[in-house]
C-alpha positions in Angstrom: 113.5 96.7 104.7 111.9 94.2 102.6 110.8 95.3 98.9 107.2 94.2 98.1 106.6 94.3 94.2 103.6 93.1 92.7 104.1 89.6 91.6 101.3 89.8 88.8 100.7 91.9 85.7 97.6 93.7 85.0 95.2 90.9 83.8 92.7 93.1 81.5 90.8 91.5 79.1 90.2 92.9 75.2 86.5 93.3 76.2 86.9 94.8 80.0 84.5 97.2 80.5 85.4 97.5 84.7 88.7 97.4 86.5 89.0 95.7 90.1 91.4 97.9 91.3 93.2 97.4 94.5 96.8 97.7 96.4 98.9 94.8 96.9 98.7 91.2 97.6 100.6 89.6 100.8 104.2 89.6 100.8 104.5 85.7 100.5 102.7 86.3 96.9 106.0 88.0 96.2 108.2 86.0 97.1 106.6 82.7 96.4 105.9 81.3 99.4 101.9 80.3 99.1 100.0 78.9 101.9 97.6 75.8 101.5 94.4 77.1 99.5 96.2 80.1 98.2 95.6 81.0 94.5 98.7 82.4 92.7 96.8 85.0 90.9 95.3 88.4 91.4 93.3 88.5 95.2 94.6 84.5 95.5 95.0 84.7 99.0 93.1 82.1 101.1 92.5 84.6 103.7 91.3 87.4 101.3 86.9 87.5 100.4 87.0 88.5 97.3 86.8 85.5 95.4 84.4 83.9 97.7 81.7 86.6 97.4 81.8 86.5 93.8 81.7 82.7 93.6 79.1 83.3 96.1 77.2 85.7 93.3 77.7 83.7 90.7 77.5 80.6 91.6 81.5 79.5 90.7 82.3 76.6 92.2 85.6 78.1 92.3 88.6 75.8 93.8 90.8 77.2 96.5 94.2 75.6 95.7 97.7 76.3 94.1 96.7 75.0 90.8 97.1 76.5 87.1 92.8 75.0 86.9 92.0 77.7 89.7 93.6 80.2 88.1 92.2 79.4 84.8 88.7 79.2 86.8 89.4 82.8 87.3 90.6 84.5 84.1 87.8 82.8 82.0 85.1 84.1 84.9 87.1 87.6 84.3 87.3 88.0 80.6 83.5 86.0 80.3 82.3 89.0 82.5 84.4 92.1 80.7 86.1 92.6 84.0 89.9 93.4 84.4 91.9 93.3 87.3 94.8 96.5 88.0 96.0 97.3 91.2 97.3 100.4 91.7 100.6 99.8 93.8 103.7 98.5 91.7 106.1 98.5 94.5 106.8 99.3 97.9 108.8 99.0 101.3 107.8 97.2 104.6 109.1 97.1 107.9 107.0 94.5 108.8 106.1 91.5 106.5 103.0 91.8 106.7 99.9 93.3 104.3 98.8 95.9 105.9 98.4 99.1 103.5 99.4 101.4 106.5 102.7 99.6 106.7 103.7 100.7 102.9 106.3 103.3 102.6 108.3 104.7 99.4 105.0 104.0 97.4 105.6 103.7 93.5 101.8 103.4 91.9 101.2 102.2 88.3 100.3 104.7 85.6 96.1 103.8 85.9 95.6 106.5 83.4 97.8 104.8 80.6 95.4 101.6 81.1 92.6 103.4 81.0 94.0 105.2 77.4 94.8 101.6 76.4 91.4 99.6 77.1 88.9 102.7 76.0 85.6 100.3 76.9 86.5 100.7 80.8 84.0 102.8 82.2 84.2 101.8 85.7 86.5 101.4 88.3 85.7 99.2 91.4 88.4 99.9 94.1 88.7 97.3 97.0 88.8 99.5 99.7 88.5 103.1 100.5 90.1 106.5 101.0 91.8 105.7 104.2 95.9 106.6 104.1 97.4 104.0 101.6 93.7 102.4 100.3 92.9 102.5 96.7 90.9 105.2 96.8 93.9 107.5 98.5 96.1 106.6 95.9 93.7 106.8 92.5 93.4 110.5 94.2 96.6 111.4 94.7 97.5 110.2 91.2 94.5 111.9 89.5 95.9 115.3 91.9 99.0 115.0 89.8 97.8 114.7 86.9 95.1 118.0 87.2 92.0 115.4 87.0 89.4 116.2 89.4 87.4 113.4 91.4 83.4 114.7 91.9 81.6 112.9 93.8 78.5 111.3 93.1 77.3 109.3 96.1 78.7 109.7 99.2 75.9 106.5 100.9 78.2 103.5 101.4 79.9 102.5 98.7 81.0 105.8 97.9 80.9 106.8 94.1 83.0 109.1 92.4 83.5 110.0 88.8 86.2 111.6 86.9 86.8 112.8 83.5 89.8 111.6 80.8 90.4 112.6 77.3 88.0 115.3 77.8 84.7 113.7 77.3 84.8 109.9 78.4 83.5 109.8 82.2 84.9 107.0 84.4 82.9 106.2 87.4 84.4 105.0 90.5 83.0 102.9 93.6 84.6 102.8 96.9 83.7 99.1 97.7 83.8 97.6 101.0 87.5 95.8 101.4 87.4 91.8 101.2 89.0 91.4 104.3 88.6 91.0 107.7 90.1 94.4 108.9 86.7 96.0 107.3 84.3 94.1 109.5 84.5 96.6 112.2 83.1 99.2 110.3 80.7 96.8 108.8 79.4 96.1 111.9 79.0 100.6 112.1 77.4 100.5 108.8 73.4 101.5 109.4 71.9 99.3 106.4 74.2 96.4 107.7 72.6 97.3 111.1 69.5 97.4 110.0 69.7 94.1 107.7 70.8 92.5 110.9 68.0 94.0 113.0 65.8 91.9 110.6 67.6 88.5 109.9 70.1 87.9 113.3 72.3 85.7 110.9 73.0 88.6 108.7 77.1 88.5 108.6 79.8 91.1 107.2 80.5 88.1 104.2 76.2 88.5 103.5 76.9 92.4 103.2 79.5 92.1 100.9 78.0 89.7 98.8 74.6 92.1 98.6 77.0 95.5 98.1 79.4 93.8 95.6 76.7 92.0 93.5 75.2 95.8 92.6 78.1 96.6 90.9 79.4 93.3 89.6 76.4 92.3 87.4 75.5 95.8 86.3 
């Protein structure tokens, strides 16, 4: 059984006013075994979207590579743009080395709520994937469960938005993102406004939908 810890930190600036909030990166993250064009930060995988569509939004010219300049690229683009960056897994056990969320097991999630006390400007939460079993949006319910907070939703059009409630009177609005990876093409490609926006422009691709979905809630 192969014990997959997070390899990074919370990375939440002073000024944060939104948390990216995901699970885990890939295993090899852990252990330190980067492919060419990985990042060794938050979401550095060569393979992941994420920082593509937001270099893609705001015009980046982020570098792909294992160097301490990408990873500067990032945090100054992150704390320039009051964003944080606190996934909700700690730790967990594989079979498989793979990154699969359904493969998790023996789950131990990081106290959101605590971050949330400690950086009182965050007023949104932008989850990289949804409320299927072991996504971020399973787990930020099944901690808020515990802790007698009720989720109400808001939106329930793709992406989904949610909101809950802390310290009595300071909201926290959540939005069920499309995931930055490949698995979520399929249901892209079931998605009605990608449907349609295809209909009308044949090159229309999943990356194009992201980059349209994410950039509503990324520059807001």
């Amino acid at each position: 059984m192969f014990q997959h810890k997070h390899p990074y930190q919370p990375f939440i600036p002073e000024n944060a006013t939104k948390l990216i909030v995901g699970t885990l990166p890939p295993p090899r993250f852990t252990i330190g075994n980067l492919k060419k064009g990985d990042v060794d930060f938050c979401y550095g995988s060569i393979d992941g979207l994420l920082w593509k569509v937001l270099d893609t939004i705001f015009n980046l010219n982020l570098h792909f590579e294992t160097t301490e300049f990408a990873i500067e690229q990032r945090k100054n683009f992150l704390i320039k743009n009051q964003l944080g960056i606190c996934d909700i897994v700690e730790s967990c056990e594989r079979k498989k080395l793979d990154a699969s969320d359904l493969g998790m097991e023996n789950i131990q999630l990081r106290d959101m709520l605590f971050y949330l006390t400690k950086f009182p400007k965050i007023d949104t939460l932008l989850l990289t994937g949804g409320n299927s079993k072991n996504g971020p949006e399973y787990h930020l319910r099944k901690l808020l469960k515990a802790n007698k907070i009720t989720l109400t939703s808001i939106s329930n059009k793709p992406p989904k938005v949610h909101q809950f409630k802390i310290n009595d009177n300071r909201n926290i609005k959540v939005v069920s993102l499309t995931a930055p990876s490949g698995s979520a093409n399929r249901a892209i490609g079931s998605n009605n406004q990608y449907k349609l926006l295809k209909q009308q422009n044949p090159n229309f691709n999943t990356f194009d939908f992201r980059v349209l979905q994410y950039s509503a809630y990324f520059k807001n």
